[in-house]
Biopython code that builds the backbone (N, CA, C, O; Angstrom):
import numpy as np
from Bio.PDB.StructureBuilder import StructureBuilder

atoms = [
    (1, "UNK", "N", (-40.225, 7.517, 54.062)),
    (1, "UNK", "CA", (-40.833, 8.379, 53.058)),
    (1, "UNK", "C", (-40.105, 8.153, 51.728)),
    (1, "UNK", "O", (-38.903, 8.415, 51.726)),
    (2, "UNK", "N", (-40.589, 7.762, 50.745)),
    (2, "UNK", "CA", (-40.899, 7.359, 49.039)),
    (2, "UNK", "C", (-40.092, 9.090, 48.952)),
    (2, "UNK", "O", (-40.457, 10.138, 49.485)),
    (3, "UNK", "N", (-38.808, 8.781, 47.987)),
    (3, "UNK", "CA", (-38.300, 10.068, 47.319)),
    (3, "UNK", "C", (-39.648, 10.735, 46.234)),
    (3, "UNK", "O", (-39.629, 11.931, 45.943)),
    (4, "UNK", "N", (-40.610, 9.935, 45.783)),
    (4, "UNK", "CA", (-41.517, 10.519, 45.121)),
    (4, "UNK", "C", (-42.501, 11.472, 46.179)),
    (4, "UNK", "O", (-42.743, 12.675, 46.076)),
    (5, "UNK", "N", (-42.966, 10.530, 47.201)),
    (5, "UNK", "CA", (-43.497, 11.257, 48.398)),
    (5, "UNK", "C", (-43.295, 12.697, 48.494)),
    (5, "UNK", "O", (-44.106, 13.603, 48.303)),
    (6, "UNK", "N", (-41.613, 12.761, 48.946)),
    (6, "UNK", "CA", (-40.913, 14.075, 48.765)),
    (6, "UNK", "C", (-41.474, 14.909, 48.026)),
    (6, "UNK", "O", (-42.334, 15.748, 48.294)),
    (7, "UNK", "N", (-40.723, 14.541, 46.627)),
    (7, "UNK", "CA", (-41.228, 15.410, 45.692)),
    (7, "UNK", "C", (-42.523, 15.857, 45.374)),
    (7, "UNK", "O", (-42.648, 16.890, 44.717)),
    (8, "UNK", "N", (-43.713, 15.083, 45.832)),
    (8, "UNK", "CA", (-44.896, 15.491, 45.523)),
    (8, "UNK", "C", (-45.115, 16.698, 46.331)),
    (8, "UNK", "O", (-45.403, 17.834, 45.954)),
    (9, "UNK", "N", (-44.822, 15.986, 48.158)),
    (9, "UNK", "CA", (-44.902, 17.018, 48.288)),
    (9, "UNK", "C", (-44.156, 18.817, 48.587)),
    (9, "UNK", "O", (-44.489, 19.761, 49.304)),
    (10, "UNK", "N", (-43.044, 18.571, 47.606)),
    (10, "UNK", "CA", (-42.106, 19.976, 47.487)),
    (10, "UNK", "C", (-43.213, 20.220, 46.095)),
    (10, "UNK", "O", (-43.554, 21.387, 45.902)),
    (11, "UNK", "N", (-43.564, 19.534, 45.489)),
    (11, "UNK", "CA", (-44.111, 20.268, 44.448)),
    (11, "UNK", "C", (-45.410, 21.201, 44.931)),
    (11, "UNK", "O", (-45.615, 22.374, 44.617)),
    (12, "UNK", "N", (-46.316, 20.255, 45.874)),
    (12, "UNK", "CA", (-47.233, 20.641, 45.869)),
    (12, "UNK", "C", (-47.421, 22.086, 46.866)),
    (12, "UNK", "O", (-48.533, 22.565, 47.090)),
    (13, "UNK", "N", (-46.313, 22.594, 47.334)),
    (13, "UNK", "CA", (-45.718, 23.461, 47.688)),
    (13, "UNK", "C", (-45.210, 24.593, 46.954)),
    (13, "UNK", "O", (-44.876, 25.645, 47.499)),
    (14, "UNK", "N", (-45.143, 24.327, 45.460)),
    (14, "UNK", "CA", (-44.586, 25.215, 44.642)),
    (14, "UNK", "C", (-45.927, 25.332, 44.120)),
    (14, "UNK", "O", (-46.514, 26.383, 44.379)),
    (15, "UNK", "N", (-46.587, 24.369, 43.365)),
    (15, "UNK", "CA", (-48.200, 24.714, 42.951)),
    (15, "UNK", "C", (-48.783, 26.092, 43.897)),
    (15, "UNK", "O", (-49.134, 27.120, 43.318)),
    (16, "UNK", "N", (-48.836, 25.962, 45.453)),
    (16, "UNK", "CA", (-49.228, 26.632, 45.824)),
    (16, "UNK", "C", (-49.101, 28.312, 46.145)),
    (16, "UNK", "O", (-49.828, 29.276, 46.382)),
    (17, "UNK", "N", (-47.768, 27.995, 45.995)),
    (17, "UNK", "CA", (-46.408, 29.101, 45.692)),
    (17, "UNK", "C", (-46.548, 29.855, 44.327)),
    (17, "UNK", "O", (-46.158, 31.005, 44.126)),
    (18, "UNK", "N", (-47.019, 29.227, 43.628)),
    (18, "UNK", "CA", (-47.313, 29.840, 42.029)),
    (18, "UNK", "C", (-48.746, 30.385, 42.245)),
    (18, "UNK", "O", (-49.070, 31.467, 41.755)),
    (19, "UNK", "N", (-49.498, 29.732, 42.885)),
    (19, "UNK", "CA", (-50.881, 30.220, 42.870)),
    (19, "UNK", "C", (-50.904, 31.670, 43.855)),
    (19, "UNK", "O", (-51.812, 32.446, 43.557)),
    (20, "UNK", "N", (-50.336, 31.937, 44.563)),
    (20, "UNK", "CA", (-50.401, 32.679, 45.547)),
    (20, "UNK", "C", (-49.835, 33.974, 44.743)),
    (20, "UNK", "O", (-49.967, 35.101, 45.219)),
    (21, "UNK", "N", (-49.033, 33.685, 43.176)),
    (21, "UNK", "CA", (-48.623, 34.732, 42.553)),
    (21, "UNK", "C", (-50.018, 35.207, 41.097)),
    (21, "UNK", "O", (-50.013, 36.196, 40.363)),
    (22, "UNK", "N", (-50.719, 34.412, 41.135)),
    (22, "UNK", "CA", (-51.994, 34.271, 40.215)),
    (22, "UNK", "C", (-52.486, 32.594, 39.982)),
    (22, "UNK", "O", (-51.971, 31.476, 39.962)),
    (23, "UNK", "N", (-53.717, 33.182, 39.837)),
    (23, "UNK", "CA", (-54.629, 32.162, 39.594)),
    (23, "UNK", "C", (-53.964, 31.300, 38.365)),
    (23, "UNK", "O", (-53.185, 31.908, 37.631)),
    (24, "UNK", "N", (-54.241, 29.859, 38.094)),
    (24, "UNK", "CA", (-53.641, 29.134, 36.877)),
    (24, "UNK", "C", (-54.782, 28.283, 36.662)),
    (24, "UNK", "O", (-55.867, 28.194, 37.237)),
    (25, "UNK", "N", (-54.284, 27.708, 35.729)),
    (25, "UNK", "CA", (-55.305, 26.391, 35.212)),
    (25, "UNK", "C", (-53.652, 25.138, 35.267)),
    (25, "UNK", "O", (-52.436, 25.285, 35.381)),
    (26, "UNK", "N", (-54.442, 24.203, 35.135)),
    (26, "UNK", "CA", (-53.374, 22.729, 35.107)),
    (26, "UNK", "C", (-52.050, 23.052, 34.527)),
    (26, "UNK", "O", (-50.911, 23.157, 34.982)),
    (27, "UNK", "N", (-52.607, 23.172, 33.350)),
    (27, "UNK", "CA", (-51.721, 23.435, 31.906)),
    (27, "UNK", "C", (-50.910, 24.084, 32.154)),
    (27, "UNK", "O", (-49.821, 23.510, 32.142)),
    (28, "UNK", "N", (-50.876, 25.660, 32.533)),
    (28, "UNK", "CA", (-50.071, 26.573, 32.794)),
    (28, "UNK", "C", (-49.157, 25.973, 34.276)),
    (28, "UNK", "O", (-47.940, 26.002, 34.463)),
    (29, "UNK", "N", (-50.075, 25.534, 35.037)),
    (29, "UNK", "CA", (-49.212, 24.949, 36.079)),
    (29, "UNK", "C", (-47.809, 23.867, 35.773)),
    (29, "UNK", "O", (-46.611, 23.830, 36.054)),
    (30, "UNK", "N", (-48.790, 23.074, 35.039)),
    (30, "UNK", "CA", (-47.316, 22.304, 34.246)),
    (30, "UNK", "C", (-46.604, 22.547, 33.729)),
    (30, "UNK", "O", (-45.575, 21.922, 33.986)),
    (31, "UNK", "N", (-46.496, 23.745, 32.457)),
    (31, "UNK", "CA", (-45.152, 24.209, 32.142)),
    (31, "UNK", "C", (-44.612, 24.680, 33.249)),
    (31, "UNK", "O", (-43.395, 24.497, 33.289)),
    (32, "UNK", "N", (-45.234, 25.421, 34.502)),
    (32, "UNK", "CA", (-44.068, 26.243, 35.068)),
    (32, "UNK", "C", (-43.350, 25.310, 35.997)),
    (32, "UNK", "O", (-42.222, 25.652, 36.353)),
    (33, "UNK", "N", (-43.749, 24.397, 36.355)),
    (33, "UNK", "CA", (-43.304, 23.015, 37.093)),
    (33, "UNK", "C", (-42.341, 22.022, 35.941)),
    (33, "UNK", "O", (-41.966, 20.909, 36.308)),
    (34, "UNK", "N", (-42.173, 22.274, 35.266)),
    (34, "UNK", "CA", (-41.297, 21.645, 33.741)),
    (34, "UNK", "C", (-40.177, 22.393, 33.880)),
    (34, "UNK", "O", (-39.109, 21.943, 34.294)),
    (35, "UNK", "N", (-40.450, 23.980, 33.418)),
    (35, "UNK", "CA", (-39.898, 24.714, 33.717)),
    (35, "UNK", "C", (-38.270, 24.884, 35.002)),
    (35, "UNK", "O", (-37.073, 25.133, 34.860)),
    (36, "UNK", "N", (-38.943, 24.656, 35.846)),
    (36, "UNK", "CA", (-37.928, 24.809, 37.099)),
    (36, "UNK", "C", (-37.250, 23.530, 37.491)),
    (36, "UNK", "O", (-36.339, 23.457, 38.315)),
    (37, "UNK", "N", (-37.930, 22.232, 36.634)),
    (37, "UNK", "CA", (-37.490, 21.287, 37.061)),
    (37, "UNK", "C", (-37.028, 20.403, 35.952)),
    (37, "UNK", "O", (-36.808, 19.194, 36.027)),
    (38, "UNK", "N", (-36.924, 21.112, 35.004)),
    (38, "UNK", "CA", (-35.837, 20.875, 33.711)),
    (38, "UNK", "C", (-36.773, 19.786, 33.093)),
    (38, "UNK", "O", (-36.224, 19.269, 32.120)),
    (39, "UNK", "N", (-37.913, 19.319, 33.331)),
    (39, "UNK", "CA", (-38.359, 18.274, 32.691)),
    (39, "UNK", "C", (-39.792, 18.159, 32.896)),
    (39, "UNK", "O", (-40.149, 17.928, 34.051)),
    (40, "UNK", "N", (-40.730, 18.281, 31.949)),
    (40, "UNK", "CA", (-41.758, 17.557, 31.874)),
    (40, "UNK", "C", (-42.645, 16.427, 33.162)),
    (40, "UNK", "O", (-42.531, 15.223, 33.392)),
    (41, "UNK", "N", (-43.323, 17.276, 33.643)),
    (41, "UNK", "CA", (-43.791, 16.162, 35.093)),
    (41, "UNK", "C", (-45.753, 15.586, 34.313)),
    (41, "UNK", "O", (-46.495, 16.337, 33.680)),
    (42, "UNK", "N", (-45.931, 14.674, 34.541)),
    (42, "UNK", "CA", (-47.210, 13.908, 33.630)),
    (42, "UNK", "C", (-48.156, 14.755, 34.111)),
    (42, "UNK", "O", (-48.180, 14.875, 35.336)),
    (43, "UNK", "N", (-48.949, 15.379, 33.464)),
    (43, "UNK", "CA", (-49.662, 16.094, 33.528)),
    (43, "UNK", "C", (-50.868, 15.412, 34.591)),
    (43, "UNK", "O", (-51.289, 16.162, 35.472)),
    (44, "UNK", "N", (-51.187, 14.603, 34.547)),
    (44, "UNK", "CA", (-51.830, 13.552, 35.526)),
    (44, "UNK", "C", (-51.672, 13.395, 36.956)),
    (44, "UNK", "O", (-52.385, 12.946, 37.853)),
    (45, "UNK", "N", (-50.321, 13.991, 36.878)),
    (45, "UNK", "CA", (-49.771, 13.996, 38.116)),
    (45, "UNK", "C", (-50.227, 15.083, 38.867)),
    (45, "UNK", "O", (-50.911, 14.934, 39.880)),
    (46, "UNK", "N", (-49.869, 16.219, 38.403)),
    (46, "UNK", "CA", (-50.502, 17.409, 38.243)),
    (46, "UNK", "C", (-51.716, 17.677, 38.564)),
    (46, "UNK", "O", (-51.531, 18.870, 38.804)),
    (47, "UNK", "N", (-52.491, 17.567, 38.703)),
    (47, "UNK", "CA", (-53.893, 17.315, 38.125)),
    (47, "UNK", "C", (-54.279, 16.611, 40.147)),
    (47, "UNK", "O", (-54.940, 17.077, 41.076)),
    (48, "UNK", "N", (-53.233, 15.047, 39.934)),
    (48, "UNK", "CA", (-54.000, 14.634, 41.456)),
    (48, "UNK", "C", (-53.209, 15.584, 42.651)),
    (48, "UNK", "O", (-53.653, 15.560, 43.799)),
    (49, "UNK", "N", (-52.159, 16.319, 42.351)),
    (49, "UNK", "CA", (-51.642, 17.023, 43.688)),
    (49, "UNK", "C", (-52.984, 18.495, 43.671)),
    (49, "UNK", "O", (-53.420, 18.907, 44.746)),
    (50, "UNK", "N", (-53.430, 19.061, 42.420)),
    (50, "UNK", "CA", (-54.374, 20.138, 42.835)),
    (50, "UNK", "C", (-55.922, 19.570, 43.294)),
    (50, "UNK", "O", (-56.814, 20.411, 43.406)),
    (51, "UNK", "N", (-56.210, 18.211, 43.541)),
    (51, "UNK", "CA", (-57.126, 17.595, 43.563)),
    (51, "UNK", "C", (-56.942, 17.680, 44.807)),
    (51, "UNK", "O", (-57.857, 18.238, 45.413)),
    (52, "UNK", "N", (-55.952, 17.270, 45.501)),
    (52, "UNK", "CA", (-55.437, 16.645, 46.867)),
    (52, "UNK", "C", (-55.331, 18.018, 47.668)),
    (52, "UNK", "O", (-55.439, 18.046, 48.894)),
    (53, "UNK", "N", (-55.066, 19.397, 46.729)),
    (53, "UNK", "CA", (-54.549, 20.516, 47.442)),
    (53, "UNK", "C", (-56.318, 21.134, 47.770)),
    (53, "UNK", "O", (-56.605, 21.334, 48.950)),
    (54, "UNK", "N", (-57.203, 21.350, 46.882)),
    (54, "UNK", "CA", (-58.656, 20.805, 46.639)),
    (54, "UNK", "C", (-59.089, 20.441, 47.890)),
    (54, "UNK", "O", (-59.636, 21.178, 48.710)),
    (55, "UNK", "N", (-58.673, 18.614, 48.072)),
    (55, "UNK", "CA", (-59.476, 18.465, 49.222)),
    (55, "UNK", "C", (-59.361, 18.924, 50.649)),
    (55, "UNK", "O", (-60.198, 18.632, 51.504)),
    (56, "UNK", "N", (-57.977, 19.868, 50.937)),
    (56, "UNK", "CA", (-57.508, 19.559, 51.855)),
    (56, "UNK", "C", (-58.304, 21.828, 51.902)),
    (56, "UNK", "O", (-58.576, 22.616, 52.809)),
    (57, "UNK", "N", (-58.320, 21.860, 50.988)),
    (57, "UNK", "CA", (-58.972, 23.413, 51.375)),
    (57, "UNK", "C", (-57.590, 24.152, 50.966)),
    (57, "UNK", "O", (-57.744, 25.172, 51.638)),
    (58, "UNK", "N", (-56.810, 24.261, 50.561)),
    (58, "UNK", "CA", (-55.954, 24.751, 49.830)),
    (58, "UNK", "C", (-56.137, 25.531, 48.986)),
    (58, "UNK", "O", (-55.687, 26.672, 49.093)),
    (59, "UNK", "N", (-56.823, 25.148, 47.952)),
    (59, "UNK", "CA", (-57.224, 25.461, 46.628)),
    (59, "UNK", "C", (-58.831, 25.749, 46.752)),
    (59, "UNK", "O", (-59.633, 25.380, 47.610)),
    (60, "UNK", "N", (-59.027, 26.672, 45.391)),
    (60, "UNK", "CA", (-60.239, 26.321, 44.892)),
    (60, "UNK", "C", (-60.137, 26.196, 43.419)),
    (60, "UNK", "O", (-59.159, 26.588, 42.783)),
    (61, "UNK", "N", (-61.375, 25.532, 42.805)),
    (61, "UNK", "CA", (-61.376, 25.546, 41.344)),
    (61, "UNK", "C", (-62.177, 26.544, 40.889)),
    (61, "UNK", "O", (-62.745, 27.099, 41.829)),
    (62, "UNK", "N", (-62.532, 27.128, 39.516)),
    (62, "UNK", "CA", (-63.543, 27.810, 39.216)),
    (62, "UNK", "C", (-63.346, 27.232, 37.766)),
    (62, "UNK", "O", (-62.333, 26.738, 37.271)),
    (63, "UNK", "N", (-64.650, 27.440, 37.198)),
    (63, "UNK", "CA", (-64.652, 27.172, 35.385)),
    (63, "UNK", "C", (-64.468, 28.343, 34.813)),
    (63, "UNK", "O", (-65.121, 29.319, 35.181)),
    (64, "UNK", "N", (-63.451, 28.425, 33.724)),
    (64, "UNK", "CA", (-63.347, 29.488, 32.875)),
    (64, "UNK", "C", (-63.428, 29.454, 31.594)),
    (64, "UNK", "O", (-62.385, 29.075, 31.062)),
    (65, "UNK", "N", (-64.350, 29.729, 30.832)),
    (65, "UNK", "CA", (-64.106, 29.312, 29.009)),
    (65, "UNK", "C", (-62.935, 30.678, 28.343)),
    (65, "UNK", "O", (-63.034, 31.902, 28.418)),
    (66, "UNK", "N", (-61.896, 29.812, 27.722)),
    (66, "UNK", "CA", (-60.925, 30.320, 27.012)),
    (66, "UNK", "C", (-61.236, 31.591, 26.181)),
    (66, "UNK", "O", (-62.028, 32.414, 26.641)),
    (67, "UNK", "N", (-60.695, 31.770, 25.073)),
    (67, "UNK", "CA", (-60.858, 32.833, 23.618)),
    (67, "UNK", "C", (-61.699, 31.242, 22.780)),
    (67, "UNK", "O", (-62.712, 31.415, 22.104)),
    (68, "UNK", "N", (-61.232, 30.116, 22.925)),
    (68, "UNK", "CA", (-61.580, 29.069, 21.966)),
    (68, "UNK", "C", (-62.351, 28.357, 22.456)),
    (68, "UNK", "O", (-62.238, 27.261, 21.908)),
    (69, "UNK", "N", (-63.237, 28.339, 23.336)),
    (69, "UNK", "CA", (-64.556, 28.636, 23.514)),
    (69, "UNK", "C", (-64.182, 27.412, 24.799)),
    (69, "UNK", "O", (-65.171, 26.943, 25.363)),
    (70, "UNK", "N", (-63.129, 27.029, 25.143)),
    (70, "UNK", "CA", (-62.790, 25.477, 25.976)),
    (70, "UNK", "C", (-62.950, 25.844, 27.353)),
    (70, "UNK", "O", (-62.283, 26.675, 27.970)),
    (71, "UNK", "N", (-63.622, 25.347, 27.650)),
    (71, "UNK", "CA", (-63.792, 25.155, 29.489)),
    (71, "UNK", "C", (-62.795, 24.590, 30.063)),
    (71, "UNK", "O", (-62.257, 23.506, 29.837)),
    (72, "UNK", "N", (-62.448, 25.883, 31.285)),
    (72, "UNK", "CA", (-60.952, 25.456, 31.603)),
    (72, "UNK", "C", (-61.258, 25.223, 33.394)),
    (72, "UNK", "O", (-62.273, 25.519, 34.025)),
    (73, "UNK", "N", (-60.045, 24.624, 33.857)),
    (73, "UNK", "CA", (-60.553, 24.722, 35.504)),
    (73, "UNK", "C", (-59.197, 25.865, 36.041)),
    (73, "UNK", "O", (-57.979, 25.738, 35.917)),
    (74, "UNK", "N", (-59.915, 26.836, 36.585)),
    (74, "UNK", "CA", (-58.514, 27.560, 37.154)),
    (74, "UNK", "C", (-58.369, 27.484, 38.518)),
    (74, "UNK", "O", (-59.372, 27.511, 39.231)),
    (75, "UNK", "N", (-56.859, 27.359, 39.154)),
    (75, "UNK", "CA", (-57.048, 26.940, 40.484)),
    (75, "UNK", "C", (-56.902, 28.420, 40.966)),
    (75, "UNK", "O", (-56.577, 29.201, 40.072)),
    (76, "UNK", "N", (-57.139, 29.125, 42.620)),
    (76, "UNK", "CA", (-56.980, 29.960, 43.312)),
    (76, "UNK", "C", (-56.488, 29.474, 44.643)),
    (76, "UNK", "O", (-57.198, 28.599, 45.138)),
    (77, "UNK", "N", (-55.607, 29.779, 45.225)),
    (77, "UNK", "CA", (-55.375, 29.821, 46.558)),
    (77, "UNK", "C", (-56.149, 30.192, 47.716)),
    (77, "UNK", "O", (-56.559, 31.352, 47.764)),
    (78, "UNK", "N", (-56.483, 29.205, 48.887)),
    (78, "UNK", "CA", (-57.681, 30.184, 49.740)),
    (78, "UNK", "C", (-55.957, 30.469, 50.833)),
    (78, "UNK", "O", (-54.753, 30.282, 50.657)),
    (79, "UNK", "N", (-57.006, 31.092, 52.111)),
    (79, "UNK", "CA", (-56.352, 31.316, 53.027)),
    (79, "UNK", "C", (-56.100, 30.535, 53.771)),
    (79, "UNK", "O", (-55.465, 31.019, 54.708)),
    (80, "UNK", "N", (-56.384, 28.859, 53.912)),
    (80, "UNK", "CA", (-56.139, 27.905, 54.451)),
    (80, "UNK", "C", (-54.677, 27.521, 53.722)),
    (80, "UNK", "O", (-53.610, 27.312, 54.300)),
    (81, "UNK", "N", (-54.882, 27.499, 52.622)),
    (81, "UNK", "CA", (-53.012, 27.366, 51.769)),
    (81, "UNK", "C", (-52.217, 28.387, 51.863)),
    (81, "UNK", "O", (-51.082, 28.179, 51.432)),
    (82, "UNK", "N", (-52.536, 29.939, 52.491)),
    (82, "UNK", "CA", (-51.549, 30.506, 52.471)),
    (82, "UNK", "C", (-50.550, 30.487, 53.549)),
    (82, "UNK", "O", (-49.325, 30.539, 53.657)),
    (83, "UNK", "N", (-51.807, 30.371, 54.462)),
    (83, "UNK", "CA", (-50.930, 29.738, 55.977)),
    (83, "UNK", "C", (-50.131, 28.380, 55.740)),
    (83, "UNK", "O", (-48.920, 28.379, 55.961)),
    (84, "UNK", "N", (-50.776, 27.212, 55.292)),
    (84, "UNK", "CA", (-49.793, 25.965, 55.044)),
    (84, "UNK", "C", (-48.247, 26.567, 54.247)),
    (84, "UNK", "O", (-47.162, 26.034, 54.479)),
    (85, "UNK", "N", (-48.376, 27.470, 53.522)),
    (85, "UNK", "CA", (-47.584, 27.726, 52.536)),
    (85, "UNK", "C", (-46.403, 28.047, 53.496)),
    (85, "UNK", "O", (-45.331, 27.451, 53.600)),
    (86, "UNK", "N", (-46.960, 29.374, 54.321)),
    (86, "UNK", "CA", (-45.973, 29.847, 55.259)),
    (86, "UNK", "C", (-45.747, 29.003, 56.117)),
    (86, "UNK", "O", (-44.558, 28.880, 56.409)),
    (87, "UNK", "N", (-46.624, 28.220, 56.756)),
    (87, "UNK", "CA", (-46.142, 27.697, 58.163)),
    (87, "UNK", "C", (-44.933, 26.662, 57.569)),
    (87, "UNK", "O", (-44.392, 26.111, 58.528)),
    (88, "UNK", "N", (-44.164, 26.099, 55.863)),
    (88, "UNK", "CA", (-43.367, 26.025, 55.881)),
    (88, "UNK", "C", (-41.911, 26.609, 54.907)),
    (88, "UNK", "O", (-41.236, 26.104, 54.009)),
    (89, "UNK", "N", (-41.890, 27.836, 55.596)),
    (89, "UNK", "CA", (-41.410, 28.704, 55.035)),
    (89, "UNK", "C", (-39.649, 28.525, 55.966)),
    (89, "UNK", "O", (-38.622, 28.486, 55.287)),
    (90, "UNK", "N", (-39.603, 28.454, 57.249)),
    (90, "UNK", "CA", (-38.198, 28.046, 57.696)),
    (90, "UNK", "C", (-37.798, 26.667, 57.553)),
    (90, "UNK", "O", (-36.623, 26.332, 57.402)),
    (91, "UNK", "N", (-38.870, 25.785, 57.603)),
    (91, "UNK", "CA", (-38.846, 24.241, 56.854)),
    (91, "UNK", "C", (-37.938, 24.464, 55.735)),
    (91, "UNK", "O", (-36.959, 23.724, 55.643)),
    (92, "UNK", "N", (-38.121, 25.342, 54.909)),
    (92, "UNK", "CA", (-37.571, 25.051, 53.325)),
    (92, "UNK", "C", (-36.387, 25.530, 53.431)),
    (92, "UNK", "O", (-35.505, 24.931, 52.814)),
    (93, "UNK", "N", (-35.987, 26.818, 54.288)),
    (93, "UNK", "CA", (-34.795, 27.588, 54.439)),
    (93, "UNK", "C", (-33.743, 26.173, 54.384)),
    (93, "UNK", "O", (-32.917, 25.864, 53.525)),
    (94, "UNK", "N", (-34.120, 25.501, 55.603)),
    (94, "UNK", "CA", (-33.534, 24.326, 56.760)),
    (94, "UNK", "C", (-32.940, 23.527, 55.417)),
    (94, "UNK", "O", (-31.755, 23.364, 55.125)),
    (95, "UNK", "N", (-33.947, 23.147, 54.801)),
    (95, "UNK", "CA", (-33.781, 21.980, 53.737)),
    (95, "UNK", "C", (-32.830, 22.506, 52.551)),
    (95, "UNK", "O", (-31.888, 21.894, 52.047)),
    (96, "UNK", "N", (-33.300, 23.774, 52.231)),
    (96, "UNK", "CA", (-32.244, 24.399, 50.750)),
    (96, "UNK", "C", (-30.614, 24.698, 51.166)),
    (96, "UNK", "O", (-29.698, 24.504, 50.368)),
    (97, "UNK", "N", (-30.444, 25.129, 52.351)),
    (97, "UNK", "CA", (-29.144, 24.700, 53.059)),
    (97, "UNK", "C", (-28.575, 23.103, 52.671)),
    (97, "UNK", "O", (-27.821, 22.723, 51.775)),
    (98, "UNK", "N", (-29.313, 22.335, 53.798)),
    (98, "UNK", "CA", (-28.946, 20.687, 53.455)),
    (98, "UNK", "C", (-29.013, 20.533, 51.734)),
    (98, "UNK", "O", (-27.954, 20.961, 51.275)),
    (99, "UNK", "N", (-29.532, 20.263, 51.126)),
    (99, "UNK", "CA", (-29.531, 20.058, 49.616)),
    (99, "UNK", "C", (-28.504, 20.787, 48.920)),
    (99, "UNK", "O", (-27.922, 20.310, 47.946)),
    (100, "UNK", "N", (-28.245, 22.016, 49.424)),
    (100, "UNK", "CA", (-26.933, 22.724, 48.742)),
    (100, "UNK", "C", (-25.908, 21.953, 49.108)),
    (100, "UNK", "O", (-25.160, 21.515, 48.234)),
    (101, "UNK", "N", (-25.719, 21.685, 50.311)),
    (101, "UNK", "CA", (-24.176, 21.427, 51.150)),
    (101, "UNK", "C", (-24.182, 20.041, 50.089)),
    (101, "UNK", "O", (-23.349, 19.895, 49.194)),
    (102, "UNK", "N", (-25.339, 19.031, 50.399)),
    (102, "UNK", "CA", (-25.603, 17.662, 49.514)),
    (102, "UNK", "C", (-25.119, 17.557, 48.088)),
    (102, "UNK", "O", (-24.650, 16.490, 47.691)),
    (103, "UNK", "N", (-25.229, 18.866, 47.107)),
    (103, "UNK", "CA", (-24.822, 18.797, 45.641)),
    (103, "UNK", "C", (-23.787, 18.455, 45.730)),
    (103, "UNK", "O", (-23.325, 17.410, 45.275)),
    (104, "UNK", "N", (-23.045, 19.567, 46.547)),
    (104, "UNK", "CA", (-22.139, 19.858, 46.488)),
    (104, "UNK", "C", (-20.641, 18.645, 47.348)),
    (104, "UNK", "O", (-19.455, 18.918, 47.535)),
    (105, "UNK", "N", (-21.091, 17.901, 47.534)),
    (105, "UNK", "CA", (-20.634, 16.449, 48.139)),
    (105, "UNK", "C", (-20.832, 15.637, 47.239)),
    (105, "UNK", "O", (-19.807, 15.030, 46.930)),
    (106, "UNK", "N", (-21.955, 15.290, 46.530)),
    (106, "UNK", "CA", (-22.166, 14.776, 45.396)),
    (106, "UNK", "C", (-21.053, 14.984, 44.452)),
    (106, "UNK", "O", (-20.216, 14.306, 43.856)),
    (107, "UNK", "N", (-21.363, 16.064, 44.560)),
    (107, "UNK", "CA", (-20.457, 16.449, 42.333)),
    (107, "UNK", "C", (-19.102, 16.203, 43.201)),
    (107, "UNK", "O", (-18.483, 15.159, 42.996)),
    (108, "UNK", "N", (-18.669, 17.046, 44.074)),
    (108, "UNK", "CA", (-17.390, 16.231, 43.938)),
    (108, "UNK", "C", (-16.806, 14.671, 44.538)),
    (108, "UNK", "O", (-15.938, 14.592, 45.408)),
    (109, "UNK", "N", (-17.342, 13.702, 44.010)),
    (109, "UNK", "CA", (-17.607, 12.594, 44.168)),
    (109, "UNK", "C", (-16.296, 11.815, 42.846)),
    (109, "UNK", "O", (-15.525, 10.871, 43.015)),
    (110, "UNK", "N", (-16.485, 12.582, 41.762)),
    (110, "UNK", "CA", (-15.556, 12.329, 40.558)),
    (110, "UNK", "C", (-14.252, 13.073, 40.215)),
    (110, "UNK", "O", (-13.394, 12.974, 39.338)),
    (111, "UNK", "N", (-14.504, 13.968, 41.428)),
    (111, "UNK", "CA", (-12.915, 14.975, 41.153)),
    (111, "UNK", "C", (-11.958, 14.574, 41.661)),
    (111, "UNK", "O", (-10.892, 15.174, 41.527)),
]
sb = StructureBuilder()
sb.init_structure("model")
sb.init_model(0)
sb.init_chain("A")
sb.init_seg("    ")
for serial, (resi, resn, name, xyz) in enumerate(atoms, 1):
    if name == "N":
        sb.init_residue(resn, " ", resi, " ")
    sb.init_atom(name, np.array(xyz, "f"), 0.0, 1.0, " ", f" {name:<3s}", serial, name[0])
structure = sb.get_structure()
């Protein structure tokens, strides 16, 4: 498994994780994914994980026109993603353990 692999899919895990707290559109999804991850992720990118979350019944889209008259796509969470969401919920416990202990072997690497 591709470290991008990974990350797509921890992200696409947080997409769903955000949605489950309100509905979003792309845009908003991407700052908050910038946000937590200190950097700017291509909006494109973005875009094919809610496509992928989409096909898999995860998501839904709906059209919304803005205040500025722009047709927006907002995603919603069904109940097929809330279960995926949870069913890895001790998965992540497991992993945020390992990744802590991991920094922390890392950084002191130079001391």
């Amino acid at each position: 498994m591709t470290d991008e692999r990974i990350l797509h899919g921890l992200i696409s895990l947080y997409i769903l994780g955000e949605l489950l707290k309100e509905p979003l559109h792309g845009y908003e999804m991407g700052k908050r994914i910038a946000s937590v991850m200190g950097r700017p992720m291509p909006q494109g990118s973005i875009y094919v994980l809610l496509k992928s979350l989409k096909n898999r019944n995860f998501v839904t889209m709906e059209h919304v026109t803005n205040e500025k008259g722009q047709v927006l796509c907002r995603y919603h969470i069904t109940e097929d993603g809330r279960e995926f969401l949870k069913m890895h919920a001790e998965p992540l416990k497991s992993v945020r353990v390992m990744v802590d202990d991991l920094i922390l072997t890392v950084e002191a690497i130079d001391k």
